[in-house]
C-alpha positions in Angstrom: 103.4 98.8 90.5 102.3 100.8 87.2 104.6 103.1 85.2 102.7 105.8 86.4 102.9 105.3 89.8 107.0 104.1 89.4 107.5 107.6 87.9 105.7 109.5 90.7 107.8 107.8 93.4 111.1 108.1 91.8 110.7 111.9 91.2 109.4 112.6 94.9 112.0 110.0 96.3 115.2 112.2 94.1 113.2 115.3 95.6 112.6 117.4 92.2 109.5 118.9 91.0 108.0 117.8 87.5 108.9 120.7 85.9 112.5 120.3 86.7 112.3 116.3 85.7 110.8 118.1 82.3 113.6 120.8 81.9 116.1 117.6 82.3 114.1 115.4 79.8 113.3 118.2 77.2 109.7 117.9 77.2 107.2 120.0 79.1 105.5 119.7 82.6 102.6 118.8 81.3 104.0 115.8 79.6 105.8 114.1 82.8 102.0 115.0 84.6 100.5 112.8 81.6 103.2 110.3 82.4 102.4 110.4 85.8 98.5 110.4 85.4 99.0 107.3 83.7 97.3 109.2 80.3 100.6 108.3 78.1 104.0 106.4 78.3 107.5 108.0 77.8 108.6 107.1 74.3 111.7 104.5 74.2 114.3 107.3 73.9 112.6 108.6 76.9 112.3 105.8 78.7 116.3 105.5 78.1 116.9 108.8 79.4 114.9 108.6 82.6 116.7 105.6 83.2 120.0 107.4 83.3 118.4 110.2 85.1 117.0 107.8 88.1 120.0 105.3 88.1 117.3 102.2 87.5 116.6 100.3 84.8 114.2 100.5 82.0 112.7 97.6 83.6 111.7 99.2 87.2 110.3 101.9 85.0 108.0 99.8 83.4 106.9 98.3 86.8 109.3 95.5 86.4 106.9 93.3 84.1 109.7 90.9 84.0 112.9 89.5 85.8 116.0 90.3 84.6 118.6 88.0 85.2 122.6 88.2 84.5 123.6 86.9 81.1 126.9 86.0 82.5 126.0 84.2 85.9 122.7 83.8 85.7 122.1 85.6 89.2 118.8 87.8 89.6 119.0 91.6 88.5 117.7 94.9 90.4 118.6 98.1 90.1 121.3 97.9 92.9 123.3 94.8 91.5 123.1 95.7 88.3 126.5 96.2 86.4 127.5 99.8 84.4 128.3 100.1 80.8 132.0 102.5 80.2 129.4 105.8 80.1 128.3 104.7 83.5 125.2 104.0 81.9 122.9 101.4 83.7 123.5 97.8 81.7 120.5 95.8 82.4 121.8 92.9 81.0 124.7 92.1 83.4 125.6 92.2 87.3 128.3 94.3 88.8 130.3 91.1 89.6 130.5 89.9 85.7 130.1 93.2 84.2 130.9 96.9 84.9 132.5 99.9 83.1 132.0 98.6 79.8 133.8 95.8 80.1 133.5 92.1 82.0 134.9 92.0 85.5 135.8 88.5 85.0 137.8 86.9 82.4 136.8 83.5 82.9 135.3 80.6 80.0 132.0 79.1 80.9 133.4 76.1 82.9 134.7 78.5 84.9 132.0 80.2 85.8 130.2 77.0 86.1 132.5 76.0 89.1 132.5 79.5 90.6 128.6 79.7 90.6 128.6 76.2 92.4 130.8 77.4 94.9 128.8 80.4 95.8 125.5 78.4 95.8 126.4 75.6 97.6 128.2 77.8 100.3 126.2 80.7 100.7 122.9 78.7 99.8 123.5 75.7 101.2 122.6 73.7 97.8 124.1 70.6 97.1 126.7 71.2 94.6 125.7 67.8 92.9 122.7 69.5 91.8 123.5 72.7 91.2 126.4 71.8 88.8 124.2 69.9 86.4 121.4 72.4 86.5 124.3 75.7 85.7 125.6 73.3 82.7 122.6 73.1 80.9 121.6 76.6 81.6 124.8 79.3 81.5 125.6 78.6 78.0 121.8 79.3 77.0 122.9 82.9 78.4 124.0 85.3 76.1 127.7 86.0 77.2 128.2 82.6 76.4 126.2 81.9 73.3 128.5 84.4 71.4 131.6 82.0 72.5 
């Protein structure tokens, strides 16, 4: 799905006309119809704010050109799993299970998260645990909660 069309669906799905999405955003009617024509792209600041407006990430606005995952557990990220920064604030980089209200849910090292991933996949998956361990050791540390440690 195309910016464009995202945009048109998200406004008709909160029920509010493009002139109040424009009175909310600062800019004029004529600019969200541009947006929604699919004749220009909101600017990043924009994009930020129509983000907060819609409760989705920057991502769906964009037609979700590519998949987010969790930087803590690795998990796949949409809009309704996606954790919340302290200003309630959509953070696109984390889930709500490892990350939410500005702060992370769990304070856990890698390892730790390495055997609590297992657990979940193996159970709830029904992966074998002597695959999935080796495979989440080589790739949650590449993530970026825990390159910084």
């Amino acid at each position: 799905m195309e910016c464009k069309d995202v945009l048109f669906s998200l406004r008709e799905k909160k029920g509010i006309s493009q002139q109040e999405l424009a009175d909310r955003m600062f800019v004029t009617r004529q600019a969200v119809s541009r947006w929604e024509r699919g004749e220009t792209l909101p600017s990043s600041d924009l994009l930020k704010k129509l983000s907060e407006v819609f409760q989705v990430s920057i991502n769906t606005l964009l037609g979700s050109p590519r998949q987010l995952i969790c930087q803590s557990c690795g998990m796949p990220l949409t809009d309704d799993v996606m954790g919340h920064d302290a200003d309630g604030s959509i953070n696109q980089d984390y889930c709500k299970w490892c990350y939410d209200g500005g702060a992370y849910v769990q304070d856990c090292t890698v390892e730790e998260m390495i055997a609590f991933c297992t657990d979940i996949m193996s159970k709830e998956q029904g992966l074998d645990p002597e695959k999935v361990r080796p495979y989440l050791q080589d790739f949650l540390p590449k993530l970026a909660r825990w390159k910084k440690a």
